[in-house]
C-alpha positions in Angstrom: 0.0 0.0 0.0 1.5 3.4 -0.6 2.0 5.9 2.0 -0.3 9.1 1.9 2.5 11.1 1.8 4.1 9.3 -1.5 0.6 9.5 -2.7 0.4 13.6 -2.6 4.1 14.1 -3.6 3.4 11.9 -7.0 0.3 14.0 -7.7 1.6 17.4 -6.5 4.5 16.3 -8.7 1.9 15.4 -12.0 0.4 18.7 -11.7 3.5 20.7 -11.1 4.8 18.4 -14.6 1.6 19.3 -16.3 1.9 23.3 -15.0 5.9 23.5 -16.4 4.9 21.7 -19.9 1.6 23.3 -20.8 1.5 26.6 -21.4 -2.3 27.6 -22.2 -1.1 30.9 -24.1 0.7 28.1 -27.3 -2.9 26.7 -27.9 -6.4 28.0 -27.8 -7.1 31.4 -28.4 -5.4 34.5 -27.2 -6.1 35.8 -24.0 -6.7 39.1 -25.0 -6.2 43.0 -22.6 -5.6 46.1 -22.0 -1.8 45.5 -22.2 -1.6 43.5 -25.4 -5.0 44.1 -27.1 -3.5 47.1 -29.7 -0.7 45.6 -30.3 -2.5 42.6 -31.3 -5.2 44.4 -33.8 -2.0 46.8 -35.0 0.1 43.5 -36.2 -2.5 41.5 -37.6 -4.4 41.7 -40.8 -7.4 40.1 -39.2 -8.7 39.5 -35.1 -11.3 37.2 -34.7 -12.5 38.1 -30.5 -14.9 35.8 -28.4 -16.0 38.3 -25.7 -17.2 36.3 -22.9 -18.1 36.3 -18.9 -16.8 33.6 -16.6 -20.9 33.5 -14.9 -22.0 33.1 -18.4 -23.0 29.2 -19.5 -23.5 29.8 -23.1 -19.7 31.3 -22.4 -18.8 28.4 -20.8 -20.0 26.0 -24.0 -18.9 28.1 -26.6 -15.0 28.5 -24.9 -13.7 25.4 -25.4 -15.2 25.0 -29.6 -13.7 28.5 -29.7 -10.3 27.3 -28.0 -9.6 24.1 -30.4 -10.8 26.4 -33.6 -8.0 28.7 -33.1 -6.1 25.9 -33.0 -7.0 24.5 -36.7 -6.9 28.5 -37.5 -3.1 28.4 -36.7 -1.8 25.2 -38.7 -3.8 26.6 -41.4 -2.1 29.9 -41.1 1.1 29.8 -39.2 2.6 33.0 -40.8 2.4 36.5 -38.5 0.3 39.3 -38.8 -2.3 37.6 -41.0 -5.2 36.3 -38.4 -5.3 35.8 -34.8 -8.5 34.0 -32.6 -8.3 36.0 -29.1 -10.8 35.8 -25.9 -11.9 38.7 -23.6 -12.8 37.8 -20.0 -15.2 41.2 -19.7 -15.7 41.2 -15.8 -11.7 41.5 -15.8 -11.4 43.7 -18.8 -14.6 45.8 -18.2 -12.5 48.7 -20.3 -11.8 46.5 -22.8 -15.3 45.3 -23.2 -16.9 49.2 -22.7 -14.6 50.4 -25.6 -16.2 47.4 -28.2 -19.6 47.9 -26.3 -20.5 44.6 -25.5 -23.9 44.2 -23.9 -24.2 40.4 -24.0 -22.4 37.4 -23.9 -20.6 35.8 -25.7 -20.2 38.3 -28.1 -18.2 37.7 -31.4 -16.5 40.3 -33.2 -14.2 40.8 -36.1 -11.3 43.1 -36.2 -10.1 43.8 -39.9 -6.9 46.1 -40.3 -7.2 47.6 -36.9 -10.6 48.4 -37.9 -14.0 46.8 -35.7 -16.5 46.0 -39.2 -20.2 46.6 -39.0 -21.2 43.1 -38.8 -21.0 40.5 -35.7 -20.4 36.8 -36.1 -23.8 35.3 -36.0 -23.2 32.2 -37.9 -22.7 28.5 -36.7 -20.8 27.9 -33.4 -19.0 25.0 -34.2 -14.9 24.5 -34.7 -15.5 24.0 -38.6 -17.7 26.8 -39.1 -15.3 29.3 -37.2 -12.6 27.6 -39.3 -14.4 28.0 -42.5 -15.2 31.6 -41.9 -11.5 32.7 -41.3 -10.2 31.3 -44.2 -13.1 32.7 -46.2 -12.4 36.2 -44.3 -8.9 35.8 -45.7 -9.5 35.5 -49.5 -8.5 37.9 -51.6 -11.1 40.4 -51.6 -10.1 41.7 -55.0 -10.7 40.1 -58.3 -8.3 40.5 -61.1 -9.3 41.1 -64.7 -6.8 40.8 -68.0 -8.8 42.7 -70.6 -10.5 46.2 -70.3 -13.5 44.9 -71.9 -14.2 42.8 -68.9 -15.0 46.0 -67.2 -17.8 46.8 -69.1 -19.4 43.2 -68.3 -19.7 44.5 -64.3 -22.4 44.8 -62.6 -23.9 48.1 -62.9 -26.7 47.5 -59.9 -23.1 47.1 -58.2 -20.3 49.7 -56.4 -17.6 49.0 -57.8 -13.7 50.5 -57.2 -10.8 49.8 -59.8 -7.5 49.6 -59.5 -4.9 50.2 -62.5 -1.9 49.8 -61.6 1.8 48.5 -62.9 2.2 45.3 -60.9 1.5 43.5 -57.6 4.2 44.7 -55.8 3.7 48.1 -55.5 3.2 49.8 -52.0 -0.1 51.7 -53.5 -1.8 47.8 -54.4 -0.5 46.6 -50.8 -2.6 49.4 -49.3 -5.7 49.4 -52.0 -5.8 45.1 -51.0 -6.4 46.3 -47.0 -9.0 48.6 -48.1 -10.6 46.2 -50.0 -10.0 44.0 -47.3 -12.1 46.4 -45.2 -15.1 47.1 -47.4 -15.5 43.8 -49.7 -19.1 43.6 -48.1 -20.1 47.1 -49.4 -18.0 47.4 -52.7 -16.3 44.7 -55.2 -13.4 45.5 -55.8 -11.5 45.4 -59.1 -7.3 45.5 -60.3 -6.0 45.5 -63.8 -1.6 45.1 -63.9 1.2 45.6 -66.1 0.0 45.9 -69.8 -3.7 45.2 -69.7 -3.9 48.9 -68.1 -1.1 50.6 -69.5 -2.9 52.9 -71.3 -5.5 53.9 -68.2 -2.4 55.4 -65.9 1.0 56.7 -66.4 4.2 54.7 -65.8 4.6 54.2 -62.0 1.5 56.1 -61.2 -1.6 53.8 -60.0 -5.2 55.4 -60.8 -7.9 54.2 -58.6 -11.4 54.4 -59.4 -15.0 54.0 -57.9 -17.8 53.5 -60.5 -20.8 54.0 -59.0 -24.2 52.0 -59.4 -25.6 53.2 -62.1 -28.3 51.2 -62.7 -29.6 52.6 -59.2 -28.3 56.3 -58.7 -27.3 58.7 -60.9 -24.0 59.1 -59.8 -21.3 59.9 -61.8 -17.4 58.1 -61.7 -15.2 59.4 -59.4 -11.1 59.2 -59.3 -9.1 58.8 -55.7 -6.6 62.2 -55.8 -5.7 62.0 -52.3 -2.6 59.6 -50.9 -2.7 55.9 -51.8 0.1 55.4 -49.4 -2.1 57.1 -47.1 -4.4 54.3 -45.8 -6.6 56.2 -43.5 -7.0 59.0 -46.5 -7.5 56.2 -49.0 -10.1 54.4 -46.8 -12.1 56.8 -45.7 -12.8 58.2 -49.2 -13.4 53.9 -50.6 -15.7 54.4 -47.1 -17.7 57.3 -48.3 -18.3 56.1 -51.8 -19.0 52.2 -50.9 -21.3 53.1 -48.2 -23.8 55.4 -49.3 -26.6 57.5 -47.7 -29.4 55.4 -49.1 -28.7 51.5 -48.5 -30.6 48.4 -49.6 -31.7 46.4 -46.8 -31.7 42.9 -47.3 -32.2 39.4 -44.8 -28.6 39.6 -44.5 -28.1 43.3 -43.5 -31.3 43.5 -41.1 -29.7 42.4 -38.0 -27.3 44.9 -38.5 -28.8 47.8 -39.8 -31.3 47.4 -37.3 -29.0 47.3 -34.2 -27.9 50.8 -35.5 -31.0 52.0 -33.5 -32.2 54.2 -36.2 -36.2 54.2 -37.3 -36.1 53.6 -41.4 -37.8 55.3 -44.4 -38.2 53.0 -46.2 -39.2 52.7 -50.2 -40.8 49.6 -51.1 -40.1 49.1 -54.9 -41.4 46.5 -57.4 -37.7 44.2 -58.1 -37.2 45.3 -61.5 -38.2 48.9 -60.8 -34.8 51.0 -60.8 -36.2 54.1 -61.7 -38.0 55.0 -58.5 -34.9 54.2 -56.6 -33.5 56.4 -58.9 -36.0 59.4 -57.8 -36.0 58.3 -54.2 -32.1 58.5 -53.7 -32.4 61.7 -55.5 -34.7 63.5 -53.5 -33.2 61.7 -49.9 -29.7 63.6 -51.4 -31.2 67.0 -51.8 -33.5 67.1 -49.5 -32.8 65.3 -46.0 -29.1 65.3 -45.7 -29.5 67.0 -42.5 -31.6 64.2 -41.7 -28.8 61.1 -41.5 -28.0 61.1 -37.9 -31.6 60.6 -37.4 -32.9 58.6 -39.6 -31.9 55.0 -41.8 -32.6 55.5 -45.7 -33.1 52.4 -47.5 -34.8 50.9 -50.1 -36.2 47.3 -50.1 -37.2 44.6 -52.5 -41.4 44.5 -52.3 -41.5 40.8 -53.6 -39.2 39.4 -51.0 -39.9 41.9 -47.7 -43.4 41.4 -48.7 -44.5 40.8 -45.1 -44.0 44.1 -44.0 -46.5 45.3 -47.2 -49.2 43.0 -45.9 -49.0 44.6 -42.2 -49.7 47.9 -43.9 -52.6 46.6 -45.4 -50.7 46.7 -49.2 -49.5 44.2 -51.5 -47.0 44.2 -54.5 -49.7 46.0 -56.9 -49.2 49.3 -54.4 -45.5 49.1 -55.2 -44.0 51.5 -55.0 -44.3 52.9 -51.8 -42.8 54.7 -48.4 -43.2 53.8 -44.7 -41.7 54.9 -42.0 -41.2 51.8 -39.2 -39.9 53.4 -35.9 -39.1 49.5 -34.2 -43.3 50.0 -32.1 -45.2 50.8 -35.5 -44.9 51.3 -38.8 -46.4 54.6 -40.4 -47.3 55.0 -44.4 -46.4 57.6 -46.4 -49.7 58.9 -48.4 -48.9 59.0 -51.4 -45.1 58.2 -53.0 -46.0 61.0 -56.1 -46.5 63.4 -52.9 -42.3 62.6 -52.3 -41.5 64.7 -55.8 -43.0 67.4 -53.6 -40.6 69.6 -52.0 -40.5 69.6 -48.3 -42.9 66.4 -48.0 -40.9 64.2 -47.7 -39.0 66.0 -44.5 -42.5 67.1 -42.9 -43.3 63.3 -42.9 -40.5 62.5 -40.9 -41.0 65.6 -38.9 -44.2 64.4 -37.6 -42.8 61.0 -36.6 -40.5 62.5 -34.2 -43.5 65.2 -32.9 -45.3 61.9 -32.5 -47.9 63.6 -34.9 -48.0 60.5 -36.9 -49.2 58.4 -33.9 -51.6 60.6 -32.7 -53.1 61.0 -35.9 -53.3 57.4 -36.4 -55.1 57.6 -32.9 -57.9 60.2 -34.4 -56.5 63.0 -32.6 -54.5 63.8 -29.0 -57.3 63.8 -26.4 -56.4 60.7 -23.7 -59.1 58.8 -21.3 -58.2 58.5 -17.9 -57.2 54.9 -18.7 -54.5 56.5 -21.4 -56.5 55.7 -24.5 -58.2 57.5 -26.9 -61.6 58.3 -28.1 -62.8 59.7 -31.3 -66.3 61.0 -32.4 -67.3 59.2 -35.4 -71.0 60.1 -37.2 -72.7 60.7 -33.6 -70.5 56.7 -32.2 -67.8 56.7 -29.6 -65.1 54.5 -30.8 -62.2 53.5 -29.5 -58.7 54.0 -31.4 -57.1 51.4 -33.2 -53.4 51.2 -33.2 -50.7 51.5 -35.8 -49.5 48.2 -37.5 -46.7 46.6 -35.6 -42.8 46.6 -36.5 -41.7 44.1 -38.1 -38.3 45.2 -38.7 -37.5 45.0 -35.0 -38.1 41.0 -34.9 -34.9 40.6 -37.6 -33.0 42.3 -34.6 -31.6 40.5 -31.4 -34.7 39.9 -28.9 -32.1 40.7 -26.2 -31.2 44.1 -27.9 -32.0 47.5 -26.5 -33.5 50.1 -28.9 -34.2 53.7 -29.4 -37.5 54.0 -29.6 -38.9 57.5 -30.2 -39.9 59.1 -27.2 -43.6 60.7 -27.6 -44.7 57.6 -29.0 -47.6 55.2 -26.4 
């Protein structure tokens, strides 16, 4: 029989073994802080962070699927300063976790040039599908074409930026690749070399260009003048042009767009109906700039988002036309020949923040004791009936906190 004392000396000496030999920062992902955190996003091309809390048991679950992910993610790309899977412990880095605002856990975000991008991980939470989505995250965002003509094959309901320039190896394509890196979700991205686009640029001078989506806007082709070694100059403009003030909302955007907190004008257009986009965007340009901190602009396909039609009492034969949805109700704009109106358009949304819009709904301001509202119809009391619902807001996170509009019930 062995002694007690052999007993705790062999397993004091396993652990202490185990504790020398494993060294939990060489597998799993990074433990991520305040110390090392902006070195990390400054060095590497692409951060993939699982924000978690110790309390938390879909945390606990998701850790170790995260941990052996990272794993696969480094034998797939051993080389520096192109990806790294790191892990936030928020009750210890509570500044970490305010400066990325994390309200939930686990939260999963992706860091791209130094750069947080608009979109969450939401997809499958299993060591292949993590896996899968870095190496996709790591394609070349840019496609290369060999003759000008294939230019005029692009997609014109598309923003598109081109690149001419002499070969790969310039510092100006380095820089145009992590912009594209940045914005492949809201632009393709285009790059002509050597002799197929020698006669777009001069020798040893790169020309960079965003066409816009024509088919869609009236906009006109613009050319980058500021400093493509400048990547903060270079992206910012790529930014401005690939992420316009009217956007299309989509089932893949909605999530996002509506975490933005922002009620939407919307127009609901028939699929193949470009010119009223056309109009729309025209008038949101001219008339409600002032209007973008406030307000989301987008435009939305009537066939597909035809569920939100149907709560306002329309179908595709009404297309096209404009609502408001504030995330409680959704409000309709009377008449979409009434937008080519100037001043309309911006006293419709003027009303939704006055809460005009909902009392009017309501037949008018005056309030029971109970809080509702009475109207005089033809000699008959009746009561009020209420706006159609959102239906925006259910695309968003149940466990997501609005901003709802004030005056509204």
């Amino acid at each position: 029989m062995i002694p007690l004392s052999s007993a705790r000396t062999a397993i004091f000496s396993y652990f202490m073994v185990v504790y020398v030999f494993y060294n939990p920062t060489d597998s799993g992902a990074v433990q991520l802080n305040s110390e090392n955190l902006d070195m990390t996003l400054a060095s590497n091309e692409l951060v993939f962070i699982n924000f978690y809390a110790e309390w938390c048991r879909f945390s606990n679950i998701l850790q170790p699927i995260f941990d052996e992910a990272a794993d696969k993610v480094k034998e797939a790309f051993p080389d520096g300063g192109r990806v790294v899977m790191g892990k936030v412990d928020c009750d210890r880095e509570s500044s970490v976790a305010s400066r990325f605002h994390i309200s939930k856990y686990p939260t999963l975000k992706i860091i791209r040039n130094g750069q947080p991008t608009k979109r969450e991980y939401r997809g499958a939470r299993t060591v292949e599908a993590f896996t899968e989505f870095v190496k996709k995250q790591l394609e070349d965002p840019i496609k290369e074409f060999h003759h000008l003509k294939d230019l005029e094959k692009l997609d014109t309901k598309k923003r598109v930026v081109v690149g001419y320039f002499d070969r790969r190896d310039m510092p100006e394509y380095n820089m145009f690749r992590r912009v594209a890196t940045n914005l492949k979700e809201d632009c393709v991205f285009h790059a002509g070399f050597g002799d197929t686009v020698s006669a777009m640029h001069p020798p040893g001078h790169p020309i960079i260009v965003f066409r816009p989506d024509v088919a869609v806007s009236d906009a006109n082709d613009e050319t980058f003048t500021g400093n493509m070694n400048n990547f903060d100059e270079l992206n910012i403009w790529v930014q401005e042009k690939c992420v316009p003030l009217v956007r299309e909302i989509t089932f893949e955007n909605a999530e996002e767009l509506t975490e933005e907190g922002l009620p939407f004008l919307i127009l609901f257009h028939a699929p193949d109906d470009f010119q009223s986009i056309k109009d729309y965007k025209a008038v949101i340009e001219s008339q409600l700039m002032s209007e973008k901190q406030n307000i989301n602009f987008l435009t939305a396909d009537g066939k597909r988002f035809a569920h939100p039609l149907h709560h306002l009492g329309k179908s595709q034969s009404d297309l096209p036309l404009i609502a408001i949805d504030s995330f409680r109700h959704m409000y309709l704009f009377p008449s979409f020949k009434d937008m080519y109106a100037p001043g309309k358009l911006k006293q419709f949304l003027s009303d939704l923040y006055s809460g005009k819009l909902h009392r009017e709904f309501h037949y008018g301001p005056e309030r029971n004791e109970d809080n509702t509202i009475e109207v005089v119809i033809n000699g008959d009391l009746k009561k009020a009936t209420t706006p159609p619902e959102s239906t925006f807001k259910n695309l968003g996170p149940s466990n997501k906190r609005y901003t709802l509009l004030k005056d509204e019930l």
